[in-house]
C-alpha positions, 0 to 999 in steps of 0.5 A: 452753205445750208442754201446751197444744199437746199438749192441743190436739193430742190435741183435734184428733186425737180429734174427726177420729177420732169424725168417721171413725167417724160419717162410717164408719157414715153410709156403711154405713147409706147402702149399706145402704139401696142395697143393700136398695132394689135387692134390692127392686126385683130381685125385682120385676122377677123378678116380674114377668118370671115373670108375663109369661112365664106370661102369654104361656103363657096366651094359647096355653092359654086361646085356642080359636082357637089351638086349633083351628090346632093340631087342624087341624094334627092333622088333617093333618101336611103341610098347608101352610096349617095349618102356617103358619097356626099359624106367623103365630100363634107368630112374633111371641111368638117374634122378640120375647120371649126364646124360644129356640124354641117347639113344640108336643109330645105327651104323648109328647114328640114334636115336631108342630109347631116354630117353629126347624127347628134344635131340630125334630128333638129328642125332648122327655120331658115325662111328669111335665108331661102330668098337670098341666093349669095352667101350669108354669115349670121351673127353669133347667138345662143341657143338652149346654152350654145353659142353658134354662128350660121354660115348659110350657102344658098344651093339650086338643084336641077330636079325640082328647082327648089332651093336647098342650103348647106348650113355650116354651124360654127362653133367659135370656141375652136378657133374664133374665141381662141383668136380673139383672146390671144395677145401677141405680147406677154401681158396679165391683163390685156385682151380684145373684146367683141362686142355689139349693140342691143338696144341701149346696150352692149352684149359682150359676144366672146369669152372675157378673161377676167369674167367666165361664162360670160359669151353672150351673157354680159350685157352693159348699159350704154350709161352704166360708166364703162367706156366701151359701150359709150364709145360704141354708141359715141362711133368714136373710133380711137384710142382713149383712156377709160373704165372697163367690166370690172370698174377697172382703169385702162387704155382702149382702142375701140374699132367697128368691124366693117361687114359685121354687127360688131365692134371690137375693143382692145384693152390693158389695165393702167396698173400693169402700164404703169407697173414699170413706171413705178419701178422706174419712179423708185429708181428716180427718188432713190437716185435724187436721194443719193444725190441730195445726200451726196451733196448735202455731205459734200457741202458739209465736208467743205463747211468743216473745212473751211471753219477748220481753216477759220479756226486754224487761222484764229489760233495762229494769231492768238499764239502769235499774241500770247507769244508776243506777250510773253516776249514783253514780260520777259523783257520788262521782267528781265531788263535793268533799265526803266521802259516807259510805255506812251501813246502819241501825245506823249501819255505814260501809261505804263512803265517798268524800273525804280527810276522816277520817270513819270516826270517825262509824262506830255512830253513830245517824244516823237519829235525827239526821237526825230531830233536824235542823230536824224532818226524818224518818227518810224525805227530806234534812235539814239542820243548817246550823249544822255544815254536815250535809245527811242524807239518807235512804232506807228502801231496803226491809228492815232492810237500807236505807242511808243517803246522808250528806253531810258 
């Protein structure tokens, strides 16, 4: 019975652990998958922020209307009208997308024209945009504590011929950081990072969300032991496991985004993964608990049982015997006749009665038994001339008895 139980038990005990396992991986891959599908679709969301801001750059660039606002500004500096007029050009784009100011500057980086009058009077160095004549997106840079991004339109005037720019000054707080920082599922833990490199090193570009004031700021050696800037610098794209900022396990997708100087890394604790895991591996033990102690009470219960039987079987027998026992002195105590008691070769070795009988003590009563009006050596004969009733019993072995009557 104990090694029934023990086999059960480690039965039991096997099978919740090969479920942890598959329930283990099932969660991984799930995640996995999470994470790769959110990787996606942040790049395209970065794609497509790109190609909106370039878009909104390449109204102004391609509009001769626009154009010629500019030259009548050109034309005349304190015009009102033109002022304005270039101003009902630029305020929409402005109070509606994530522009920190919008300007028109010479190649020079002299200011003509600025739609927020706070940054109007700054001195813009623009000579490694003024010979290109396509669209141009800079990377993101701090500047005496603020974070922008540059979007540069190249645009030609026709009264001089000189190259102007509208500088779009992005402010990535409104809605790029926002972008970044969202994950679609609810989660304590996960977030998408940008990130570039800097020498033998990776600043991270975007707020982090277990970090603050960090845009910009936090810059992580490529052998410091974090994984993103190893895979960074490994251009090995893909999910893997690894370390994050702050020391902590976590699963990682890391992924370049083309175009750009950047690289953008998807992330979750190990912790919260696996939070569900434990709950689930709880759940397991408790249930191969109840199972091991379930079948530990039912091998108990059939153990009683059978010793129950056992005993009840041992005490039947043993009152037969006592019965049987007191039968035998009731009937030698009782009887007037002498009962003699001998084993196969004819050996009294018990007998009952006054009478002196020890004297048939070797004698072959078997065979006189058989001698005796035809009976057998098995049952009760009778020699009712001498008044002798035999009877006999095999009583199993060589070591019957014979039961006597004389």
């Amino acid at each position: 019975m104990l090694a029934i139980f023990l086999l059960l038990s480690i039965l039991f005990s096997f099978s919740a652990y090969q479920f942890y396992l598959f329930d283990k991986q099932r969660i991984k891959e799930d995640r996995y998958n999470e994470i790769a599908v959110v990787s996606a679709l942040k790049l395209d969301q970065i794609y497509k922020w790109i190609k909106e801001r370039k878009s909104d750059a390449f109204f102004f660039h391609s509009n001769p209307a626009f154009r010629i606002a500019v030259e009548r500004l050109l034309a005349d500096g304190r015009s009102a009208q033109a002022r304005n007029e270039l101003t009902s050009w630029v305020r929409p784009l402005y109070l509606n997308h994530p522009y920190k100011n919008i300007l028109i500057i010479s190649e020079k980086g002299e200011v003509v024209f600025s739609i927020n009058t706070v940054n109007a009077g700054i001195n813009y160095q623009y000579n490694n945009f003024a010979p290109q004549d396509s669209i141009f997106l800079s990377d993101m840079k701090k500047t005496d504590g603020s974070i922008t991004m540059d979007l540069v339109a190249p645009l030609r005037t026709g009264l001089s011929g000189k190259k102007y720019f509208v500088l779009f000054l992005i402010d990535p707080y409104i809605d790029f950081y926002p972008l970044i920082q969202s994950w679609p599922t609810p989660s304590k833990t996960a977030e998408t990072l940008i990130l570039k490199v800097e020498g033998d090193s990776v600043v991270y570009i975007n707020e982090l969300r277990h970090m603050k004031n960090t845009a910009m700021e936090l810059k992580v050696h490529k052998s410091s032991g974090v994984s993103a800037p190893k895979y960074v610098f490994q251009n090995k794209p893909g999910i893997a496991e690894g370390t994050d900022y702050r020391r902590k396990k976590v699963l990682l997708d890391v992924h370049k985004i083309s175009g750009t100087p950047w690289y953008l890394a998807s992330k979750i604790d190990e912790d919260e993964v696996f939070a569900a895991l434990n709950y689930s591996a709880r759940l397991s033990f408790l249930v191969a608990l109840l199972l091991i102690a379930s079948s530990g009470g039912g091998v108990y219960y059939f153990y009683q049982r059978n010793s129950m039987q056992q005993f009840n079987r041992i005490f039947r027998e043993e009152r037969e015997k006592l019965q049987a026992v007191a039968r035998y002195e009731t009937l030698t105590r009782n009887a007037n006749d002498t009962i003699l008691l001998a084993d196969n070769n004819g050996n009294i070795y018990a007998g009952t009665g006054n009478y002196n009988v020890w004297q048939y003590n070797g004698v072959n009563w078997t065979k006189i038994a058989n001698n005796l009006d035809g009976g057998t050596a098995r049952g009760i004969a009778r020699d009712t001339g001498n008044n002798i009733y035999i009877a006999t019993s095999s009583g199993g072995g060589s070591d019957g008895n014979n039961i006597w009557k004389y």
